[in-house]
C-alpha distance (Angstrom), angle and dihedral (degrees) to the residues before:
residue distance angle dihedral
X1 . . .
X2 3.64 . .
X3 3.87 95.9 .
X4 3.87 81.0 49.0
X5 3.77 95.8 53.3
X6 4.10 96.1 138.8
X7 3.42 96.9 53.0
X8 4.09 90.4 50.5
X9 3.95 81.6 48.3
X10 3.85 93.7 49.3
X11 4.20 85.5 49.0
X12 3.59 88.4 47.7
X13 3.75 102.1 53.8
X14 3.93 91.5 42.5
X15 3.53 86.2 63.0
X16 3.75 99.9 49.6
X17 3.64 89.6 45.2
X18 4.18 89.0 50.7
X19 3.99 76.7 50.7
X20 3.76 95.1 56.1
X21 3.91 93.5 -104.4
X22 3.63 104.6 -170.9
X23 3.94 98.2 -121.1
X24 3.85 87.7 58.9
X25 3.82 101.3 57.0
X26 4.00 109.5 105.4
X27 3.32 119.8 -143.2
X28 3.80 125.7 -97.1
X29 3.54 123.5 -108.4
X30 4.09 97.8 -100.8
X31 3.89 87.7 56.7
X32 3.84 80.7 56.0
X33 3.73 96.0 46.5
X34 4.47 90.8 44.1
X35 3.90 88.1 58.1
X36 3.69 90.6 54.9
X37 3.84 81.0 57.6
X38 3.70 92.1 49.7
X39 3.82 84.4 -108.9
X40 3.78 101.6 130.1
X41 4.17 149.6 103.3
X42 3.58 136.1 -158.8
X43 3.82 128.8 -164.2
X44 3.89 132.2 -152.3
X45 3.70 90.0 -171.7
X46 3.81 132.0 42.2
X47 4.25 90.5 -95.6
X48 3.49 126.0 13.4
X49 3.71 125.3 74.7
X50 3.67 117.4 -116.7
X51 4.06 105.9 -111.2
X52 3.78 110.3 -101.9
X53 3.59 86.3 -133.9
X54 4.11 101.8 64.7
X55 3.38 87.1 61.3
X56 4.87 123.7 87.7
X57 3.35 112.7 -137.6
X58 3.60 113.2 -75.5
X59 3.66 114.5 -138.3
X60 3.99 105.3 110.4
X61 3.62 94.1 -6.0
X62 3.46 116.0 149.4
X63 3.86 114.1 -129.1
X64 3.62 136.7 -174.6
X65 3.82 112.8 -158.0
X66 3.81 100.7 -156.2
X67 3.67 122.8 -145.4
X68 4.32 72.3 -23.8
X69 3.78 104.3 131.9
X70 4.06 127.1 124.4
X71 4.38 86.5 89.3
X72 3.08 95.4 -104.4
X73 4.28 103.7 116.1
X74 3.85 101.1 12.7
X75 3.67 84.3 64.8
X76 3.29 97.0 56.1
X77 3.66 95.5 48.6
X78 4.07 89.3 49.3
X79 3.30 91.6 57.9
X80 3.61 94.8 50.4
X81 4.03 86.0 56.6
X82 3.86 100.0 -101.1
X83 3.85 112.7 136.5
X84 3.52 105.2 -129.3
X85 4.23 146.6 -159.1
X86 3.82 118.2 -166.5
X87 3.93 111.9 -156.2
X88 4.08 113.2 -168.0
X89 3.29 135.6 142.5
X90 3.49 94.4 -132.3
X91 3.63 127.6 108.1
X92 3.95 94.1 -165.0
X93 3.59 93.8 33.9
X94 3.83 85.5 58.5
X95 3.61 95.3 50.3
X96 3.38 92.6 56.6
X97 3.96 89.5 55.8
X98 4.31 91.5 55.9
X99 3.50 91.4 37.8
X100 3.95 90.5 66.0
X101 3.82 98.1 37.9
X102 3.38 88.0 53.3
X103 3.50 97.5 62.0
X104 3.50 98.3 37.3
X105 3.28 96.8 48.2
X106 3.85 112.8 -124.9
X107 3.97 135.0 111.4
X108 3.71 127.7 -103.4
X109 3.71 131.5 165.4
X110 3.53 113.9 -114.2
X111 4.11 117.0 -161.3
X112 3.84 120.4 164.8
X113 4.07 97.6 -159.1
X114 4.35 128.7 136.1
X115 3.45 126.0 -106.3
X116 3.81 93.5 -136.2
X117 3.92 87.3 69.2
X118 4.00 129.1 64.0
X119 3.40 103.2 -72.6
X120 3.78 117.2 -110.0
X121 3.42 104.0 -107.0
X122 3.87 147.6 84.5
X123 4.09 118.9 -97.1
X124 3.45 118.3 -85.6
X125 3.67 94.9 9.9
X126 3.71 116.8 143.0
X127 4.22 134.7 35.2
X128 3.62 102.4 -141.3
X129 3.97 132.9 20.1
X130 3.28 117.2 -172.2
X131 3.89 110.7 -162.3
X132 4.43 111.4 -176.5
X133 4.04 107.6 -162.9
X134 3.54 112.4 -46.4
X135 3.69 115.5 123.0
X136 3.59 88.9 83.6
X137 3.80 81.9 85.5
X138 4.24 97.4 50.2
X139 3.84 117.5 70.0
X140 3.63 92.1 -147.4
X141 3.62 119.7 56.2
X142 3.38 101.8 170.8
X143 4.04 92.3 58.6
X144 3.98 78.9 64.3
X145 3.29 103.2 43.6
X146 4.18 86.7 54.0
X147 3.68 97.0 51.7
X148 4.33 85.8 49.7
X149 3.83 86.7 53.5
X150 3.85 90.1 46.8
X151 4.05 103.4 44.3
X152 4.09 84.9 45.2
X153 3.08 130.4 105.6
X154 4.07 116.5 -125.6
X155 4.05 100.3 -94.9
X156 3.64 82.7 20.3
X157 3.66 108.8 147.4
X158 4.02 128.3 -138.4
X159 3.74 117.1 -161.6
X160 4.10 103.0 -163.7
X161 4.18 135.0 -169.6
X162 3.80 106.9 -152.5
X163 3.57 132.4 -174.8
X164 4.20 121.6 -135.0
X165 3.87 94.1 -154.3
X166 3.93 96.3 -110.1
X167 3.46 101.1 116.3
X168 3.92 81.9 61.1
X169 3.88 99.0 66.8
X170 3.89 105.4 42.8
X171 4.19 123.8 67.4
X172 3.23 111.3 -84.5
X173 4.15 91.5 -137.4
X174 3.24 99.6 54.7
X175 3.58 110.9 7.5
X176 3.89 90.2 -144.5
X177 4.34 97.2 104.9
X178 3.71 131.4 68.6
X179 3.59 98.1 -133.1
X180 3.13 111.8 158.3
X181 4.25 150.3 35.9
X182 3.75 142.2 -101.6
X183 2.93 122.2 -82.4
X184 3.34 112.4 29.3
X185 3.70 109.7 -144.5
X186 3.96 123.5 166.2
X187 3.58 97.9 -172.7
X188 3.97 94.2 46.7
X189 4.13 102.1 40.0
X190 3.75 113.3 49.2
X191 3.86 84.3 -155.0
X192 3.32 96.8 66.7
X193 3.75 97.5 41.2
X194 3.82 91.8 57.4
X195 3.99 82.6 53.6
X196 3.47 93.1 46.7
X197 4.02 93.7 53.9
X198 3.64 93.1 35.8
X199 4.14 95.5 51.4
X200 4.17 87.2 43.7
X201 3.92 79.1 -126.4
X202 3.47 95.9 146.3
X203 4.01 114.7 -132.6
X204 3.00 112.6 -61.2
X205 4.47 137.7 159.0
X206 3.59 149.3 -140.7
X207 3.81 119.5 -112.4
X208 3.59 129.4 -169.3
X209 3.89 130.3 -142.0
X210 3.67 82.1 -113.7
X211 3.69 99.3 52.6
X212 4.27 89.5 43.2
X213 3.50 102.7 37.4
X214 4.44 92.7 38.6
X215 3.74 93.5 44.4
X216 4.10 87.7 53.4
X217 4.14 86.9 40.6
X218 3.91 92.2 43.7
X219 3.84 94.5 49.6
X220 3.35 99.8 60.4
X221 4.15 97.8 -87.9
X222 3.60 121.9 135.5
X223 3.90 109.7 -148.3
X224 3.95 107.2 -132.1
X225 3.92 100.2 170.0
X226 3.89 144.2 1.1
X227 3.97 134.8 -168.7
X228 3.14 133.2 -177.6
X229 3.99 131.2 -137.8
X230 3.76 141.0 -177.7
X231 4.13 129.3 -124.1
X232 3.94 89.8 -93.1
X233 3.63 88.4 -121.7
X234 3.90 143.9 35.3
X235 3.39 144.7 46.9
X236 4.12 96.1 -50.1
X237 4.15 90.3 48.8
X238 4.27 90.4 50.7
X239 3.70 85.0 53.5
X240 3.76 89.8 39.5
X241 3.96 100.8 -129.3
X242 3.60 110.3 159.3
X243 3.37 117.9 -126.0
X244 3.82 110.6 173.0
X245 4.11 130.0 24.0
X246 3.57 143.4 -169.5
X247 3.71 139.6 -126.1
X248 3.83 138.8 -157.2
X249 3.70 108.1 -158.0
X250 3.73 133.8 166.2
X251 3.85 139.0 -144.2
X252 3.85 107.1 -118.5
């Protein structure tokens, strides 16, 4: 099972999105109808709005929603007139993305493939991807980071929501204990894959600011922005300690 870890991931997410997991909740049809209007907003992180600004103008643009399915951003980009491909790993999460361009009527291209492999997908092929926190379920962040740089176009944006490990070291009931060590690696501590099965967590890793911000730096990406946001809820968001953050970075 550990070898297998994307497959338990892919499992695990199905099931939270059967369980009305938050990030797999599509959008209604008047949030489809206000982006038409220009009336929309989009987050990488569980909070903050992505900036208007990081984003190209959308009509005809060519974006990649990575490891982005549950129709909740795609959506909002269709509507806006980009022509869009949502890769995930998720079969539920995926459903959710045909089940609202079915009913409001526009195309998207749906591929169910894993981040850990080659990406799908031609070099140099899209102008924006726009990637909400997900690398906290691949080991090796820097294998995704090159396959962005490749399937980019040059001056091809890619709008990222990163993780900064704390979440990892406090209790996740309370969130008032250091309990446990960095980095958090399922498939190299025992301990943590017993807590990882046990908790139905999925597995999941640490990554540092020098793993997430190098692997973007060493692939070619030039970072252009960052932000930082909170859980949205809990002990760590009342005392406002940020535990994820987003970048804007662009193929040279």
């Amino acid at each position: 099972m550990k070898k297998d870890y994307v497959n338990v991931n892919a499992k695990t997410i199905d099931k939270w999105v059967k369980e009305g997991w938050k990030w797999g909740i599509p959008i209604d049809h008047d949030t489809y109808k206000n982006a038409q209007k220009d009336n929309w907003e989009v987050v990488l992180t569980p909070t903050v709005n992505v900036p208007k600004d990081w984003f190209l103008p959308f009509k005809n643009l060519k974006v990649l929603g990575l490891a982005s399915g549950g129709g909740q951003q795609m959506p909002i980009f269709a509507a806006l007139g980009a022509n869009c491909t949502v890769m995930d790993i998720s079969d539920e999460q995926l459903k959710s993305e045909s089940i609202v361009s079915q009913r409001e009527g526009y195309t998207i291209n749906i591929i169910k493939a894993d981040m850990t492999n080659r990406f799908p997908f031609e070099n140099e092929s899209f102008d924006l991807i726009f990637h909400p926190v997900s690398n906290v379920y691949v080991k090796d962040v820097h294998h995704v980071f090159k396959e962005c740089a490749r399937v980019l176009k040059k001056g091809g944006l890619l709008l990222s929501g990163l993780d900064n490990g704390i979440n990892f070291i406090v209790d996740e009931e309370t969130e008032t204990k250091i309990i446990g060590r960095l980095p958090f690696d399922p498939l190299e501590n025992q301990d943590q894959y017993e807590y990882s099965m046990k908790t139905g967590s999925g597995m999941q890793f640490s990554h540092t600011l020098e793993e997430q911000i190098g692997a973007q730096l060493k692939a070619g990406l030039e970072i252009l922005d960052i932000y930082d946001d909170t859980n949205g809820e809990g002990r760590l968001h009342e005392l406002n300690i940020p535990c994820f953050f987003a970048t804007k970075a662009k193929k040279k």
